[in-house]
N, C-alpha and C positions, 0 to 999 in steps of 0.2 A: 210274480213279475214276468212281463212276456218276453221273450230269449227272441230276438232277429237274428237271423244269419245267413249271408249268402257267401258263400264259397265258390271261387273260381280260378281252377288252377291252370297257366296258360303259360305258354313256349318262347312267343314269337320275341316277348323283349327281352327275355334272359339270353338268348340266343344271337339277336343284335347287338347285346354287352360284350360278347366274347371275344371281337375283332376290335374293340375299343383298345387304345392304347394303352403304353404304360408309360407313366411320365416319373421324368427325376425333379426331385424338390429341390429345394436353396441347401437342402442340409445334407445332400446325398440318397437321401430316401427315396425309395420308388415309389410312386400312387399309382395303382392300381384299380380298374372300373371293374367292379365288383357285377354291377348291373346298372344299364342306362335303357330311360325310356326312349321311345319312339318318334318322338315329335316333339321340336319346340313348342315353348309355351308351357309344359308339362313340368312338374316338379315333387320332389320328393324333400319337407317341411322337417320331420324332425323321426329320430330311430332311438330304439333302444336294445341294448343289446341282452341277449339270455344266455344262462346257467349252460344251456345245451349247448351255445354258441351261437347259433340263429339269431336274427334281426328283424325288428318288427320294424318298417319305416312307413310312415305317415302320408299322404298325400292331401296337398291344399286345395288342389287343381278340380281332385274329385275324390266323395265318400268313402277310401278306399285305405286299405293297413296291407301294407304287404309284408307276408313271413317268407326272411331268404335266409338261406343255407351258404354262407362266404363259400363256403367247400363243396356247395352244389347249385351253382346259381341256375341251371338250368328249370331244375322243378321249383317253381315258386306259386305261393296260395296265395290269393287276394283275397281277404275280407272285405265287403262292401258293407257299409253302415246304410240300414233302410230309415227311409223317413223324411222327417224336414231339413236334408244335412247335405252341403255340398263341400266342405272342408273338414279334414283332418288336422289336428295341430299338434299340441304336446302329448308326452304319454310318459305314464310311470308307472313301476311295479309295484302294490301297495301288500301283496304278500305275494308266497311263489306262485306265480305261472295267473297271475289273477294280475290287471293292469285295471287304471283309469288313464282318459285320454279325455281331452277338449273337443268339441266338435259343433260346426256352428257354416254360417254362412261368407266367404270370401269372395265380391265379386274386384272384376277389373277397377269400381270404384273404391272397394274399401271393405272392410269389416262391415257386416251389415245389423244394428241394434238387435238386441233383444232375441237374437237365435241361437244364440249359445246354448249349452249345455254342456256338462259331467256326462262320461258314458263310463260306461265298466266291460272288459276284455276277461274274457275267462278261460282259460287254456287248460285247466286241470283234468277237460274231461276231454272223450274222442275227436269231437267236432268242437272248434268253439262258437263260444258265447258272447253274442254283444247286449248290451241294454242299456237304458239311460239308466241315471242316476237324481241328477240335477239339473233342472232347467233353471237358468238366474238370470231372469228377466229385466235386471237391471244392468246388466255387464253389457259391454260395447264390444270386446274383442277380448274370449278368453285364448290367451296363445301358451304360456309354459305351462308346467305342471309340474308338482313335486311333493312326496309323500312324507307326512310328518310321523305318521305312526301307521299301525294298519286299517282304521280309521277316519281317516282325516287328512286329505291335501290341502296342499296351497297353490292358488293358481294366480297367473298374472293377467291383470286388465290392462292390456296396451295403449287402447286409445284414453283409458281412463287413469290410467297411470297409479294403479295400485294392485293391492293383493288379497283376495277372496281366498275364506277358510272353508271347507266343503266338508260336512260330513256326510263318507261314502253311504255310510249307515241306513242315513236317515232322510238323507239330499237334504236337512239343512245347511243355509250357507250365510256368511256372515263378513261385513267388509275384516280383514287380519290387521293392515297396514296401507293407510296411503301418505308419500311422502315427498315432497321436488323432487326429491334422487331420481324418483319412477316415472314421472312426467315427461310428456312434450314440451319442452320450450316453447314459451310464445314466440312466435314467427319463426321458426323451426322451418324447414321447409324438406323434413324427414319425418312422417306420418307416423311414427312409432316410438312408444315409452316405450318403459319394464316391456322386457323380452324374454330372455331363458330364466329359467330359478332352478336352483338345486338347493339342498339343505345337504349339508356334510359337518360333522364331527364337533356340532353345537354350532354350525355357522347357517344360517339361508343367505347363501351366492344369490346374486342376481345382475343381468345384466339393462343397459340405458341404452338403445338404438342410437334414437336422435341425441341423446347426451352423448353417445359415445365412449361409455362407459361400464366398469364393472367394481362393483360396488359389494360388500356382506355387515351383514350385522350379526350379533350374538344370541341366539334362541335355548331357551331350554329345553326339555326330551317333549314339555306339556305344550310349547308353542308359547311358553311366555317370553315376550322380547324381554333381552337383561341389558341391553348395552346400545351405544348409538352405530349410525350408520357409518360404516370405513370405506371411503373410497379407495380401490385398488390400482384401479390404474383409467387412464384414457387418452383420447387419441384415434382412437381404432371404430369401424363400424364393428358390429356383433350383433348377434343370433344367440343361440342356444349352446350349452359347452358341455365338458365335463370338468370333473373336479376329483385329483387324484389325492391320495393319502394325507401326502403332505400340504396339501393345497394350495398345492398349482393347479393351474387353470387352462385348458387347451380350447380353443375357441377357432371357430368359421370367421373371417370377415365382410362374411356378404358382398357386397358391390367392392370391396378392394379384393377381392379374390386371391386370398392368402389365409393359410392358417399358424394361429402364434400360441407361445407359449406365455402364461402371466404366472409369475412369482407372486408371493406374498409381499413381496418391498417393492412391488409395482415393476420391476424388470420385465421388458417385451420382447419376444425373442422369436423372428420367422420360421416357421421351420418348416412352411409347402407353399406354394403354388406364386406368382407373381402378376401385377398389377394388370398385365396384358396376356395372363394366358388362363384356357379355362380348364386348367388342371382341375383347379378345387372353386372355380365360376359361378359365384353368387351361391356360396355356404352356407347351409340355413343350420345346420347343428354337427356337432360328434360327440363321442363317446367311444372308448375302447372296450376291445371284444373282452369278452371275461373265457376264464380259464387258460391253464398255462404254454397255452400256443399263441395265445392273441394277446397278452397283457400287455403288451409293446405294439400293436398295429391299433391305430385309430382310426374309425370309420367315418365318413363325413358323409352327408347327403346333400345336393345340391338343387339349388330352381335353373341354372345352366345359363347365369346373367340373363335371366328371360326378363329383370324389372331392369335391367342399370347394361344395355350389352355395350361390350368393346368396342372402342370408336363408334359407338351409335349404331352397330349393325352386328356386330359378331355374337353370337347366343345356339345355346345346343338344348338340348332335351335336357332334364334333371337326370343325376344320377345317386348311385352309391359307389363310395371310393374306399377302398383302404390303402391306409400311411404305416408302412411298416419304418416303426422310430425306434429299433434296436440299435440304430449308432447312434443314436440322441440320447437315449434314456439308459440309464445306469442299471 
């Protein structure tokens, strides 16, 4: 299989993060700019957090995975995806330090047919490694991603409003599940189904843009559905989230620029940023840092209201943030 890789490790935007502010949330918490790009229009799509602590974040804007250090944001590595790929999208661990991620074509009109792909990230060794996996020449917009075993993801088709089975293996790929929950509404006038997907603890989370919603169903370890669809809650724009133990749900609200908490009994609960500030400005995902310094700071990345800005004009460059929620969380 042919390994691409281009490495480039660069200063100037870690460096213009650092004078970024600190802002207080609804709940008392401070957000924190972890790292913000340089230039509107730019955006940072969806991260994942590692074992070391480091942050892999995604870019839609351009081919590009950036690995940050919360605790060193100065020196940061840019992965560049070579080829026919101008967007980064979802990304997950499918065993240690070895990722799959989405990656395909994003212009200012839309998803672009038929350029999608499965890639695979391989961090086990010195340098890493990128490579395709899966081209699925049928998909319209692969955007989440999420590992069902180490084998085998599930990914979401936005504009197609379902979910695609990938084996990493083999790049076979196969529709999982298509169902309204993950659909666009007809005359919808919010270009986006199924959006984030996670699987946790017998459930595959997912979320509905244009429905406005987050919804799970019951899976078993093999990927067999056992149960119907549960709507959790709605109301709310969303993105991409994370899902803690007990499953709740911490979620970006994109163009309301806020981030909330969801219960299992569909409780909504603010706990950053507000409808006119760009604390946490056009949310595109979180997830909290792992190990026992970060288990309580959630990290978000943002597009910086670049599609939806503030009274029609107000918009910043994407960033990454962290929400340190030790007074929220128990």
């Amino acid at each position: 299989m042919n390994m691409l890789l281009y490495i480039v490790t660069i200063l100037s935007a870690a460096v213009a993060a650092m004078a970024a502010p600190t802002y207080q949330s609804v709940s008392g918490a401070p957000i924190k700019t972890v790292v913000q790009l340089q230039q509107t229009g730019t955006q940072f799509e969806n991260l994942i957090t590692r074992t070391d602590g480091t942050i892999l974040a995604t870019r839609i804007d351009v081919p590009e995975i950036w690995w940050i250090d919360p605790a060193d944001p100065i020196h940061i590595r840019v992965i560049t995806i070579e080829g026919d790929v101008v967007s980064v999208l979802g990304i997950t661990e499918t065993s240690p330090n070895v990722y799959a991620f989405n990656a395909g074509n994003v212009t200012s009109q839309g998803a672009v047919d038929g350029s999608f792909q499965v890639w695979g990230l391989d961090l086990t060794h010195e340098e890493p490694q990128t490579y395709p996996i899966a081209k699925i020449d049928r998909a319209s917009f692969l955007n989440g991603i999420a590992t069902l075993d180490p084998k085998t993801v599930i990914v979401t088709d936005t504009n197609l409003g379902l979910l695609w089975k990938v084996d990493i293996s083999t790049g076979h790929y196969e529709i999982f599940l298509q169902d309204p929950s993950m659909a666009i509404p007809e005359g919808s006038n919010i270009p986006a189904g199924i959006n984030g997907v996670h699987i946790h603890n017998g459930y595959l989370y997912f979320t509905n843009t244009a429905q406005m919603s987050l919804s799970r169903l019951p899976i078993a370890k093999n990927g067999t559905i056992t149960g119907s669809i549960q709507r959790i809650a709605e109301g709310f724009m969303c993105d991409d989230f994370d899902v803690q133990p007990d499953g709740t749900v911490y979620l970006p609200t994109t163009s309301q620029n806020t981030v909330i908490r969801v219960s299992l009994d569909g409780r909504v609960q603010q706990l950053a940023g507000t409808a006119d500030s760009l604390a946490v400005g056009g949310g595109t995902a979180a997830q909290f840092g792992r190990g026992p310094h970060r288990k309580k700071t959630l990290f978000v990345t943002t597009s910086g209201d670049r599609f939806s800005p503030i009274s029609g004009t107000l918009m910043e460059p994407g960033k990454l943030v962290a929400i340190d929620l030790s007074s929220v969380i128990s």
